[in-house]
C-alpha positions in Angstrom: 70.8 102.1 120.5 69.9 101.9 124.1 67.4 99.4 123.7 70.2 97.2 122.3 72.5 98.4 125.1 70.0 97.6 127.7 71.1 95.3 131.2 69.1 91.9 129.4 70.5 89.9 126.8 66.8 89.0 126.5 65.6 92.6 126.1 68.8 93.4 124.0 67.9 90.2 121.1 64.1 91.5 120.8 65.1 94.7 120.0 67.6 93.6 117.1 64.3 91.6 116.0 62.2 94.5 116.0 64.9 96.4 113.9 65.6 93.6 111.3 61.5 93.1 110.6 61.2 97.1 109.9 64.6 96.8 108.2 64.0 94.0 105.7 65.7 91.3 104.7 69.1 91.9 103.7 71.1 89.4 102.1 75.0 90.1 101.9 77.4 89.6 98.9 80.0 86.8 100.3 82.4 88.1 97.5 85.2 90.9 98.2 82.7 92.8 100.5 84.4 94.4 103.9 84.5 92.2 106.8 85.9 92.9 110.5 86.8 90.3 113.0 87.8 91.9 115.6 85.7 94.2 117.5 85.2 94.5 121.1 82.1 95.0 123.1 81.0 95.9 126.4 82.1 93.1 128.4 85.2 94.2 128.1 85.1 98.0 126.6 83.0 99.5 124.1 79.9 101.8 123.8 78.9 98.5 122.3 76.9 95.5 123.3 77.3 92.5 121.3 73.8 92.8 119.6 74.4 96.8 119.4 78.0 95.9 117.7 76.5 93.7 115.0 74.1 96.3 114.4 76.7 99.0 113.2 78.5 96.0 111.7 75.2 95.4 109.0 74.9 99.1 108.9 78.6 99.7 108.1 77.3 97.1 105.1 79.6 94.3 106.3 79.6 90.7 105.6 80.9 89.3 108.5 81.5 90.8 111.9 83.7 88.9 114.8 83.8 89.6 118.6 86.7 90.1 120.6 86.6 91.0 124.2 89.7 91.3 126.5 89.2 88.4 128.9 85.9 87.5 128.5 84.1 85.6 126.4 80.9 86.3 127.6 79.4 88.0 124.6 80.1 85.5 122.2 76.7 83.7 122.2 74.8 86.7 122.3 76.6 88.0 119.1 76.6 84.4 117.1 72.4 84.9 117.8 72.6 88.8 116.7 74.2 87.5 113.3 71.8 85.0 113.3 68.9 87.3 113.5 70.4 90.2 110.7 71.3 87.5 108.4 75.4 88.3 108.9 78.1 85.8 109.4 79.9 86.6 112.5 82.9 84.5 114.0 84.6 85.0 118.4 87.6 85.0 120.1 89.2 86.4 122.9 91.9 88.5 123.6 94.5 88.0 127.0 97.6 89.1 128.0 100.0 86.4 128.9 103.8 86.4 130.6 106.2 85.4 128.2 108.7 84.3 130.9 110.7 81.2 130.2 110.9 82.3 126.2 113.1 84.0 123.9 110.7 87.0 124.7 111.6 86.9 128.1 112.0 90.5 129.6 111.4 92.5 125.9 108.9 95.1 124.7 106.6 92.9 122.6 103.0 93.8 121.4 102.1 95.2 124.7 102.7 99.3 125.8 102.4 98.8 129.1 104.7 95.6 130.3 107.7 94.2 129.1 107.9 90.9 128.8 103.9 90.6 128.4 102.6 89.8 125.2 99.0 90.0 123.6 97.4 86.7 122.7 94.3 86.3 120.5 92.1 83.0 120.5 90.3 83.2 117.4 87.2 81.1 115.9 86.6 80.0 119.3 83.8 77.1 118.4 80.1 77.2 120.4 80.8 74.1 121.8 83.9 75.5 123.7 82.6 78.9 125.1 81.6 77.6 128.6 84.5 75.9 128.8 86.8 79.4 127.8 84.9 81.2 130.3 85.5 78.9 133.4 89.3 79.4 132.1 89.1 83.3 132.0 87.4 83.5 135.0 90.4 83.5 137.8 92.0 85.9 135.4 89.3 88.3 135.3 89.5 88.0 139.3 93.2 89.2 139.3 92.3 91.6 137.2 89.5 93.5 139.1 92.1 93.2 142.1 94.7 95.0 140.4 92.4 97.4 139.3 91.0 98.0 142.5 94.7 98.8 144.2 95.5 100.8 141.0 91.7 103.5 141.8 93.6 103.0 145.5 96.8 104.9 144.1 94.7 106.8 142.1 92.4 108.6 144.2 95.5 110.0 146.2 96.7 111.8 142.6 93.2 112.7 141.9 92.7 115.1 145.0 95.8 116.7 144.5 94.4 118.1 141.3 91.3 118.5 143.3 89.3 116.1 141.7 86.8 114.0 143.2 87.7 110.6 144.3 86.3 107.2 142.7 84.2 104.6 144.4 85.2 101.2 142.8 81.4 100.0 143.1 79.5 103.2 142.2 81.8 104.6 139.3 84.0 101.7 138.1 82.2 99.0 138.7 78.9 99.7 137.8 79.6 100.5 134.1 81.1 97.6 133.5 79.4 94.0 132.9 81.5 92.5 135.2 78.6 91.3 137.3 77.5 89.3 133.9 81.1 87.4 133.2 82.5 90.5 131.7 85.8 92.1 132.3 87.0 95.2 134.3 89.3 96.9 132.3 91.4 100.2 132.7 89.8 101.8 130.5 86.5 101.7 133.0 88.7 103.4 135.4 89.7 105.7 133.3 86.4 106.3 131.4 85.5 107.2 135.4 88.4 109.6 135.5 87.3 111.3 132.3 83.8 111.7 133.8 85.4 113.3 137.5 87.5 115.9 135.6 84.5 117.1 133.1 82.5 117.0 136.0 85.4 119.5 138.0 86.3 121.6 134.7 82.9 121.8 132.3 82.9 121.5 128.7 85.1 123.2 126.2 87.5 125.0 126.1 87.9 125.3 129.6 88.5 121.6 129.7 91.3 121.8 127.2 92.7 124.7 129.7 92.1 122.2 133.0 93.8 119.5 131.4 97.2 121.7 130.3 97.3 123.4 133.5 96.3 121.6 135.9 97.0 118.1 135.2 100.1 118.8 132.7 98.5 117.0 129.8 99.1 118.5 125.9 96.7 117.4 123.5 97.6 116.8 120.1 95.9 119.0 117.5 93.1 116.8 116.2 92.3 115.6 119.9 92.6 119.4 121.2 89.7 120.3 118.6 87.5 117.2 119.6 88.0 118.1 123.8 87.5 122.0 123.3 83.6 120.8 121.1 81.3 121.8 124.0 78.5 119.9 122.1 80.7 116.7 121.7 79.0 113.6 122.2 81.7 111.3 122.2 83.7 113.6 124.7 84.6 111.1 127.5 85.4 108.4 125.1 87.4 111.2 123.5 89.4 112.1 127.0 89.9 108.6 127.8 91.6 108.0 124.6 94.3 111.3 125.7 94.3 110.0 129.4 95.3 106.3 128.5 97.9 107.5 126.2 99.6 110.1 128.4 98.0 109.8 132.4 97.7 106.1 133.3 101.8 105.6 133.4 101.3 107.4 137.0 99.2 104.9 138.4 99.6 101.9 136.5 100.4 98.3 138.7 102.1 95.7 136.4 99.8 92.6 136.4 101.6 89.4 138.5 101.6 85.9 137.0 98.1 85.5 137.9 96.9 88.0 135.7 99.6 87.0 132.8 99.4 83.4 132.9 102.4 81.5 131.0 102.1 81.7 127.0 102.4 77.9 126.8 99.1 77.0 128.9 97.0 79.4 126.8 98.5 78.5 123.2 97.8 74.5 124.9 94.4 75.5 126.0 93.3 77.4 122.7 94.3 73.9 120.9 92.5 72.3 123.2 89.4 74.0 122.8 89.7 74.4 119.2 90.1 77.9 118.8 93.7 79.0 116.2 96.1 80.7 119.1 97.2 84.2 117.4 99.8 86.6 117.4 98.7 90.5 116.7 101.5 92.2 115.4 101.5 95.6 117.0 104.5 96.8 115.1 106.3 100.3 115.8 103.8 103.1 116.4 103.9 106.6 115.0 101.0 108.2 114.8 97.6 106.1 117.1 94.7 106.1 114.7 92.4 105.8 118.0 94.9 108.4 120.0 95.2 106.0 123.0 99.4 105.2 122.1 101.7 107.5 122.0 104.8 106.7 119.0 106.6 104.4 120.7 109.2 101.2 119.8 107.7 97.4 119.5 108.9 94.5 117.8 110.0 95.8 114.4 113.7 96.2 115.3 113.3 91.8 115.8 110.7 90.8 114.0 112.7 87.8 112.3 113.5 86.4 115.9 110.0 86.9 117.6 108.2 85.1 114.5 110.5 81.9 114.9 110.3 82.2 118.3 106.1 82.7 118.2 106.2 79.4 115.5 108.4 77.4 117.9 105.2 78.6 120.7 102.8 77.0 118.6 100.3 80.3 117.3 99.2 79.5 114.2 98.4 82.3 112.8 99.2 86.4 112.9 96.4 89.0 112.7 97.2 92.9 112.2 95.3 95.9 111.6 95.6 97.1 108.1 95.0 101.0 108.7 97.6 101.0 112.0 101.0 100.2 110.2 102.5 101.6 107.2 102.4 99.3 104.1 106.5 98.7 104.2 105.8 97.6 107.9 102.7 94.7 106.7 104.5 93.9 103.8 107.5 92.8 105.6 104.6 90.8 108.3 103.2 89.3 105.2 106.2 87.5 104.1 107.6 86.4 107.2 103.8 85.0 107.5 104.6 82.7 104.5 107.9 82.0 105.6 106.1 80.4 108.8 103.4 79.0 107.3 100.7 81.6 109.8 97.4 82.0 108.9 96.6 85.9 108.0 93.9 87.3 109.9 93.3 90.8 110.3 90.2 93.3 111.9 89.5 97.1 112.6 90.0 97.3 116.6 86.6 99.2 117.4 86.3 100.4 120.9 85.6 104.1 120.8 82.2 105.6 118.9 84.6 107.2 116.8 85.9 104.4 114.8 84.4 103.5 111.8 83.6 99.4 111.6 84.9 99.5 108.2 88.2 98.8 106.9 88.6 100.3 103.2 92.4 98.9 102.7 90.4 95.6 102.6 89.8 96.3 98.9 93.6 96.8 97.9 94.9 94.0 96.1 97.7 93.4 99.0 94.8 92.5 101.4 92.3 90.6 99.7 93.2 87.6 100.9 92.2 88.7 104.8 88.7 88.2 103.5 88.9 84.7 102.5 90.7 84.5 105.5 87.7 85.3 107.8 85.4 83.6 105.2 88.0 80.4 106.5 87.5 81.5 110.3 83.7 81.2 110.1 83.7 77.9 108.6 86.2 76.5 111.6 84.0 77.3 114.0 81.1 76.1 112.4 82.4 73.2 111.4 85.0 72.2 114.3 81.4 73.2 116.7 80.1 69.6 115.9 83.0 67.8 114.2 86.6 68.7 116.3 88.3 67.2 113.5 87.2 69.5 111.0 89.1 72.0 112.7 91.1 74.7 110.3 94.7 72.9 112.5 93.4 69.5 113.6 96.3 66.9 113.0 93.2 65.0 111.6 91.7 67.4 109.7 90.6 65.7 106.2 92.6 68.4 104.1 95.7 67.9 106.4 98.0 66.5 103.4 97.1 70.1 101.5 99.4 73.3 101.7 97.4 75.8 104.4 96.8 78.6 101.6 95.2 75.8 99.9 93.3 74.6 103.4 92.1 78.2 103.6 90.9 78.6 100.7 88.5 75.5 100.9 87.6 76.8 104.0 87.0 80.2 103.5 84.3 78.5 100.3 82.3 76.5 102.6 82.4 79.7 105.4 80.8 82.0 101.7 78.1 79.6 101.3 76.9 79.0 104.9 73.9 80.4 106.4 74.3 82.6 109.0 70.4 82.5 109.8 71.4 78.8 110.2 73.0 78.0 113.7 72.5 74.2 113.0 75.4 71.3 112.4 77.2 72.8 109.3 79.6 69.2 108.9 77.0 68.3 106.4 77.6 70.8 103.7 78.2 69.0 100.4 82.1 70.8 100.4 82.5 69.3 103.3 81.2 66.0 102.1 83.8 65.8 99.4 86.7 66.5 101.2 87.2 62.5 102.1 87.4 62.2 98.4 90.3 65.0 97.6 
């Protein structure tokens, strides 16, 4: 793992080599296997780098694996020639927040814990062709970003020494363990990840960190977490502490991000079009209980779901994408149908951003959530196929199976994305499906 974490893409790619000649060759069963599109890496967050995350992806024993970094898109390459190399399918997008000012969402609690009236956007089955392009687009968003950040580690280091904690340097702690220097983003959970480092640096290992925590800085643990933070020998223990911290310590210090940062919905749902990636809502839905421990139960769009989807449709997303295990199944059924209703695509994925989440998604294999597969299946061959051939695009006016239903579309799709070769990064507009689509 830390050769395929290691500062060089270069050095990162020979190691997956190394590991897939002592490994084998592994060939994949394209039909109802697990698949998860929607995992981030470390240029945004993650102990993860792209080549490390398709790694775990194969030895989680899934089919296809897609990136998904918050702002950055930097990654993308160097997982599409990780799949490559292990022989598994693997899709990209990008994840922003955006201002909904100017929309029916104006000034509401949407998909996003932190702002009101700032939603989540996902750009999936960004094409190859497009990635440069994307990354120019993020880039003075990254910029506003790290800026916030920086006055945010400002305010924070005045709270810090009051519970006589060190204070952070923004180069040395914050800074340097991210991959920001390489196009990725600064995120807070870098800061925070630093925070987590300062206080078991101040209190130690267990249980006299759980003790430092409730006493000092006012913070309670829930049970599970409790037992995770008091485990002297825990390995993921600052991942574990940044999960508690983001959940119930970064309110204090947290600057809303400015119309830099949150650029207007409209320009990004225009520019995914543009660039041939499928502009995506995630539903979020009303939280309870935070499989990763990072939200506390809070309130999102549940209470107006019928309004936001019409309101998302009149936008122009063309698709929704949730996270089986994080809502109940009353909550996804009801995101199913109004997905139908609409006429969205269904795309779905495991958030993985923590060593402590599994890659794998077993509710894939319930009858209710089959279809997600066939729906990434239908996300690979976009971006393959849209790559060399824009037209071919999954929501190209002049796509060649336009005049068909989408579950129909999808479907055709997600049988050329089964049958493609991941080993094979060449043109993929000459498969014999695609061939005969002129003919249907």
């Amino acid at each position: 793992m830390d050769r395929l974490n290691s500062p060089r893409v270069e050095d990162r790619l020979s190691a997956l080599r190394s590991l897939a000649a002592a490994r084998g060759t592994r060939v994949p069963s394209r039909e109802g296997q697990e698949v998860n599109c929607h995992v981030h890496t470390f240029y945004s967050f993650s102990p993860y780098s792209p080549a490390a995350a398709a790694e775990r992806a194969q030895a989680a024993a899934l089919a296809a694996v897609g990136i998904m970094d918050h702002d950055s898109m930097a990654g993308a390459l160097e997982m599409r020639e990780a799949g490559a190399i292990l022989g598994i399918a693997t899709t990209a997008g990008v994840e922003l927040r955006v201002s909904a000012a100017g929309t029916a969402l104006e000034g509401r609690r949407i998909n996003n814990p932190d702002s009101l009236g700032v939603l989540y956007v996902i750009i999936h089955g960004v094409p190859a062709r497009s990635i440069a392009a994307m990354r120019e687009f993020l880039r003075p968003i990254q910029a506003a970003r790290e800026l916030r950040g920086r006055r945010m580690v400002e305010g924070l280091n005045t709270l810090l020494t009051g519970y006589g904690l060190r204070t952070l340097d923004w180069e040395k702690d914050i800074r340097s363990i991210s991959r920001a220097g390489d196009g990725g983003t600064i995120t807070e959970r870098h800061i925070l990840y630093a925070v987590a480092a300062a206080i078991v640096e101040k209190a130690g290992r267990g249980p006299a960190l759980l003790e430092f925590l409730k006493t000092t800085i006012g913070i309670h643990p829930p049970a599970r977490v409790s037992e995770y933070l008091a485990d002297a020998s825990n390995e993921m223990l600052l991942f574990d502490l940044l999960g508690v911290l983001k959940s119930s310590f970064i309110e204090k210090v947290y600057i809303q991000p400015d119309a830099r940062e949150c650029i207007p919905v409209h320009d990004v749902v225009r520019f995914a079009e543009e660039s041939g990636g499928i502009p995506t809502y995630p539903y979020l839905g009303d939280v309870t209980d935070s499989p990763t421990g990072d939200k506390k139960a809070e309130k999102f769009e549940d209470s107006y779901l019928e309004a936001l989807m019409d309101e998302v449709k009149r936008l122009g997303f063309r698709a929704v994408a949730y996270m089986p295990p994080r809502n109940t199944i009353p909550q996804l059924r009801r995101v199913q149908e109004l997905c139908v209703r609409h006429g969205f695509m269904e795309i779905s994925g495991v958030d993985i951003n923590s060593p402590r989440q599994s890659f794998n998604c077993p509710e894939l294999a319930l009858p209710e959530f089959s279809h997600l597969i066939s729906a990434t299946w239908a996300l690979i061959a976009h971006e393959r196929l849209s790559d060399t051939a824009p037209r071919c695009g999954l929501f190209h006016p002049y796509n060649p199976l336009a005049h068909l239903p989408l579950v129909q579309r999808v479907a055709a799709y997600a049988e050329v994305g089964r049958t493609l070769d991941p080993s094979d990064l060449g043109p993929a507009v000459k498969h014999p499906l695609v061939a005969s689509w002129s003919d249907k």
